[in-house]
C-alpha positions in Angstrom: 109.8 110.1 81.6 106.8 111.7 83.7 105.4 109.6 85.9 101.7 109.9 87.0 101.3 110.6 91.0 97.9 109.3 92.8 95.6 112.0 93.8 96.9 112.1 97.8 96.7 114.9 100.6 99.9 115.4 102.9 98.5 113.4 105.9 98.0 110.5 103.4 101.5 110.8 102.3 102.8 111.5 105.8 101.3 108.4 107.3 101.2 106.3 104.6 97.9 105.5 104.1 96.9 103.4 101.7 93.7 103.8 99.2 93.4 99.8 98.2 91.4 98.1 100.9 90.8 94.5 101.9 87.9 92.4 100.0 84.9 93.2 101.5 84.4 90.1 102.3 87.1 88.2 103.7 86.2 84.6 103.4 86.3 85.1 99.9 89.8 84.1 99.9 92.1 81.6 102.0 96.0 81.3 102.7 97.8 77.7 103.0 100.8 76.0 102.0 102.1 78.9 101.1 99.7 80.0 98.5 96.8 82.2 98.3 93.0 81.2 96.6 90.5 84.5 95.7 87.2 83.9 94.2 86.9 86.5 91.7 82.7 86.1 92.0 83.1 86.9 95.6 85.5 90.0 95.2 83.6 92.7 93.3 86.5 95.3 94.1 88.8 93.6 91.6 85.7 94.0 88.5 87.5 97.0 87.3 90.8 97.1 85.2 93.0 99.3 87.1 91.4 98.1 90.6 93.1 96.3 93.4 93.0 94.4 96.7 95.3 94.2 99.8 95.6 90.7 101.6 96.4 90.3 105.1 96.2 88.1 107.7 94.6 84.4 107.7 98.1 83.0 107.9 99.6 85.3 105.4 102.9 86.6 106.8 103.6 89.8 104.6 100.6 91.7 102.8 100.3 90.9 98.8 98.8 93.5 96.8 96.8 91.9 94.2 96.2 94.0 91.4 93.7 93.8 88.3 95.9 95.2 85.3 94.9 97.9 82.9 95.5 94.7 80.6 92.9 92.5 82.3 95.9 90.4 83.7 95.8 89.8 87.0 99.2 90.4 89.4 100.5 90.7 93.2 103.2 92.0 94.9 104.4 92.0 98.2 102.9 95.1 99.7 105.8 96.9 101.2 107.4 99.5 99.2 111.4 98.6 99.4 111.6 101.9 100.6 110.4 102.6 104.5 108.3 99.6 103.4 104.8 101.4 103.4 101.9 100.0 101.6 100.9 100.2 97.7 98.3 101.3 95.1 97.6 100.8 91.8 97.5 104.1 89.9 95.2 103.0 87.1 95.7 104.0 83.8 99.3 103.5 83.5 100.2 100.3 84.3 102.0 100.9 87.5 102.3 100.4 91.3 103.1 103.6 93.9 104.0 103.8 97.5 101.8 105.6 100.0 103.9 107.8 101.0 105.9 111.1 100.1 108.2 109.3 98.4 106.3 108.0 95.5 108.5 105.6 94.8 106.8 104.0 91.4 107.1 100.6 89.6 106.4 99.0 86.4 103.7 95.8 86.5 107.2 93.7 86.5 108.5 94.9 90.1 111.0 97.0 88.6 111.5 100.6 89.8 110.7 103.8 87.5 110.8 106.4 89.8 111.7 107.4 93.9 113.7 106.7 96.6 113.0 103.3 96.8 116.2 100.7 97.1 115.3 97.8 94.5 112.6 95.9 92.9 109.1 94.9 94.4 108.7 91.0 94.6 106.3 90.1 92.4 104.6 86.5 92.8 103.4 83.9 90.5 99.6 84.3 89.6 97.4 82.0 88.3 94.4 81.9 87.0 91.7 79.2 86.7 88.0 80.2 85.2 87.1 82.3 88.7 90.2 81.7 91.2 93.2 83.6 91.2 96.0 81.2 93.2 99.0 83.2 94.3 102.3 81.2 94.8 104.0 83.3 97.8 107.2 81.2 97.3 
């Protein structure tokens, strides 16, 4: 199987830097009691099929990668790659999740690994979805 690789130049690779950035505006979503709340209205990056978010700080311990599907579902994953743990992006249009980095490791919506160096699974977390709010269970 051929996988697709994001459109990156060496210094992205090298340093790992990520394409998904933060919501523009960051009080459009809040971290307790180990869970996550986004406002879809107030998050106009995630519009888009194939688009994605990264969540830090606020309380939140490791960064989630929250991704809108190719199949309108919405999902989130730890952002760390299990391999050098370097930060995610979507590659839309094929329903997967690639490190930053040279190694491209690449995995399938479920966490599971397709492709690279990396050394298991993603974790994936529980999404739900409630007319405009997205809660992710980081448990």
């Amino acid at each position: 199987m051929s996988v697709q690789k994001l459109d990156r130049n060496i210094f992205q690779r090298l340093f790992g830097l990520c394409a998904t950035r933060k919501p523009s505006r960051q009080e459009a979503w809040d971290a307790s009691e180990g869970k996550i709340t986004l406002d879809l209205k107030a998050v106009p990056e995630l519009n888009s099929k194939g688009s994605a978010v990264r969540i830090d700080g606020k309380g939140v311990k490791v960064p989630v990668l929250v991704v809108h599907g190719d199949d309108g579902e919405y999902r989130a994953f730890q952002n760390r790659c299990t391999h050098g743990k370097r930060a995610l992006d979507p590659v839309p249009g094929t329903n997967t999740i690639q490190c930053c980095s040279v190694g491209t490791s690449t995995f399938s919506y479920d966490g599971s690994l397709i492709e690279g160096p990396a050394k298991g699974p993603l974790t994936v977390y529980r999404v739900d979805q409630a007319g405009e709010t997205l809660t992710i269970t980081l448990k």
